[in-house]
N, C-alpha and C positions, 0 to 999 in steps of 0.2 A: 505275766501279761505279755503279749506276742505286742511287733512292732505295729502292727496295723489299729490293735486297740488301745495303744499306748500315743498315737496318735489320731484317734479318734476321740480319745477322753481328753488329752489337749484339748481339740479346738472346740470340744462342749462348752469346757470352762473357759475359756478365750473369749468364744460368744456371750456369755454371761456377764463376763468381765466388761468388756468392751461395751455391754447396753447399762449397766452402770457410769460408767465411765460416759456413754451419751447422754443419758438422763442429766446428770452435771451440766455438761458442756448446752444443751438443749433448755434446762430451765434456767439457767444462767442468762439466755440470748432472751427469750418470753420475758424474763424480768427486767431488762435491760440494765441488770446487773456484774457487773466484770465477774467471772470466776477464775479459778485456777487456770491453768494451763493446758492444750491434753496433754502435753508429756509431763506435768509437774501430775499429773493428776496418775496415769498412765506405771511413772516409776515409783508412782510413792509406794509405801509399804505390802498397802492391801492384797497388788497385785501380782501375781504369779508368774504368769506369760505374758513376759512384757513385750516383746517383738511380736508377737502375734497380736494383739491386744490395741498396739499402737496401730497396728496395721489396718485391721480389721476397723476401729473408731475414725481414722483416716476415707478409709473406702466408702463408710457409709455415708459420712459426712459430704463427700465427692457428689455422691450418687443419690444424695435424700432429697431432694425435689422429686425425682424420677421414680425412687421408692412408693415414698406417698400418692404420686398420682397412679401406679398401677396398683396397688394398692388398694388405692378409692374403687378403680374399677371395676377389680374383682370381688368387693366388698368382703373382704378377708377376715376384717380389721373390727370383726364385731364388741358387742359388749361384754364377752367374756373373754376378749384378748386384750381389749384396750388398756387395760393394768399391765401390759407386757410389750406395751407399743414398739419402745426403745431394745427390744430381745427378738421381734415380728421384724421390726427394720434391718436390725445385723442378720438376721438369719436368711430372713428374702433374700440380702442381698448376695450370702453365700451361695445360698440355691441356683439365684441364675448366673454371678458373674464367679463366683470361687471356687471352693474346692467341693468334692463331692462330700453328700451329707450323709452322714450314717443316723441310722433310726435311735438316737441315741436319748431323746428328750421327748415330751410333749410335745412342744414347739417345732422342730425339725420333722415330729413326724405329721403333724399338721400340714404344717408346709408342702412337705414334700408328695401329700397324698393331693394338694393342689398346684402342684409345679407345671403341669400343663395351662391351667388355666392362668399361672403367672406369665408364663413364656406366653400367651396368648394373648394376655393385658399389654406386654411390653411390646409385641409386634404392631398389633393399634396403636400401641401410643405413636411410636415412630412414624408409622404409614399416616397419619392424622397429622404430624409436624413434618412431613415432608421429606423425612431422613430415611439414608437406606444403613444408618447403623448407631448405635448406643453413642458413641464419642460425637459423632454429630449433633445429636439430639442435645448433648452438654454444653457443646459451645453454643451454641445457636441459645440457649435458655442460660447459659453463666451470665450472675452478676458480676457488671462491672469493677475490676479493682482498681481499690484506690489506695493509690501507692503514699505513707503518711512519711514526714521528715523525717531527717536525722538532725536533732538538738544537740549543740556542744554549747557551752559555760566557759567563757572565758575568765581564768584566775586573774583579775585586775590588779592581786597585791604583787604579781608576779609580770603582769605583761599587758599590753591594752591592746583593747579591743583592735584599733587601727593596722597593728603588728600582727594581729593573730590573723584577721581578711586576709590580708596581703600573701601571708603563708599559707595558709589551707588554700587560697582562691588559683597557688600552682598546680592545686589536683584537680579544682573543678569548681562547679560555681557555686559561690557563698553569698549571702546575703544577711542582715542585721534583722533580727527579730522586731517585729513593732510593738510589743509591749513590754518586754526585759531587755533594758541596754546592754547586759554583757553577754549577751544569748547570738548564738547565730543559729543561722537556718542553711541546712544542707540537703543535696539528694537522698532519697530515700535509699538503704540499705548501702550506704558508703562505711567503708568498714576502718575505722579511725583506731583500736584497740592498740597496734603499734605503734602509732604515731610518735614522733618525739618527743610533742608537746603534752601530749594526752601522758606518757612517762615521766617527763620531769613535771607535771601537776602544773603548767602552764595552762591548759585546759580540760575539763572535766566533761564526763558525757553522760550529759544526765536531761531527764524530759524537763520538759517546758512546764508543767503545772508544779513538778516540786520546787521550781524556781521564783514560783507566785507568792511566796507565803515572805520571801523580805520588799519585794515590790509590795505588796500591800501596804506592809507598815510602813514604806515612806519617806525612811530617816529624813530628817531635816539637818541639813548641817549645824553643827553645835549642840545636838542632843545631850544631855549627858545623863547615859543609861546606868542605872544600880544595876538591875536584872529582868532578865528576857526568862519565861518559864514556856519549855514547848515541853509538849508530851511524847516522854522518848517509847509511846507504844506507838506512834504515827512513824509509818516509814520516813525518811528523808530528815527526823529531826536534826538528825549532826548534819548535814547538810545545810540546812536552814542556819542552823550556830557558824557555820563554816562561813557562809554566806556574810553573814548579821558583821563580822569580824572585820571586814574591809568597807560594809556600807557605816559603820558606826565606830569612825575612828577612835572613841572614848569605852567602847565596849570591849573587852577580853572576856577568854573563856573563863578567867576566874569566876567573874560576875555571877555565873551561872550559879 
């Protein structure tokens, strides 16, 4: 196989790969249900071309507002493509912004017999939002981001809370969580991984909801626990026991 068709049967399978891989990411958002990752999903096993693949489900994801509305206009997207919605999306999108498409598929040669009347959809759509080019048309219609915290855990049996402020509040601004006491709340994407305290287990960096499960229960001072049963298939359970350990002075992990 010569080098041109050796990378032309790549990016077939790429694009296959990739509207799989959207389909996930896609019905996961419609359910508003959390899914995988794309790159958890991207390098897992299945996948073949994974740098092309990452790319490719990236671009379209960038560019899928944009998709579907030229899309709609060229009415493309009939009843006998609509089972291939997620394979119609990656491939438009190579058509007009990627690489050149060889006639290698149904679907690309679909496309590509109507790649005029795509390029013709997308000049409307611009000239109708007032843009004289694709990257315009994106900001002007990007939702707003919203930038979420960065949660640290303060280890109480090792340091309190008042000492940890005081230290992390040299890099930047920290604040005390309003519903876990020994939670702080930091800028989004502050990168704590080396930290000293984050090393010597002074504090721990962990989200805000797996910290909910010993604020629930309460402790009352003086409990006195025989045993705590979590279910170690829920993430965060040793955490939770970890936790449980310094709220219920009478508790060890023997108990367990």
């Amino acid at each position: 196989m010569n080098s041109k068709k050796a990378v032309e049967r790549s990016a077939y399978f790429a694009r296959r790969e990739a509207a799989r891989v959207l389909r996930q990411v896609l019905q996961g958002d419609a359910r508003q249900r959390a899914t995988a990752s794309i790159k958890s999903l991207v390098y897992g096993p299945s996948v073949r071309n994974k740098k092309a693949t990452l790319a490719l489900v990236c671009q379209t994801l960038k560019y899928l507002p944009l998709m579907k509305d030229v899309l709609a206009r060229t009415k493309l997207l009939t009843c006998k493509w609509k089972k291939q919605e997620e394979l119609i999306l990656v491939t438009a999108y190579d058509v007009l912004f990627g690489q050149d498409i060889a006639m290698t598929g149904d679907v690309e040669k679909f496309l590509m017999r109507h790649k005029d009347a795509l390029q013709t959809a997308l000049a409307q759509l611009c000239l109708t939002q007032k843009v004289k080019h694709v990257e315009d048309w994106l900001l002007k219609n990007q939702n707003p981001v919203i930038s979420k915290p960065r949660y640290v855990r303060v280890n109480t049996l090792k340091m309190d809370v008042e000492s940890a402020i005081r230290e992390i509040g040299k890099m930047n601004k920290v604040t005390k969580d309003d519903m876990v006491p020994d939670m702080l709340v930091l800028p989004s994407g502050m990168d704590l991984h080396d930290h000293p305290l984050v090393k010597n287990g002074s504090m721990f960096l962990q989200g805000k909801a797996s910290s909910m499960v010993a604020v629930a229960l309460s402790p009352k001072p003086g409990w006195k626990v025989r045993a705590i049963l979590l279910d170690p298939s829920c993430s965060g359970s040793g955490i939770s026991a970890e936790r449980l350990d310094h709220l219920l002075p009478s508790y060890s992990k023997g108990d367990l």
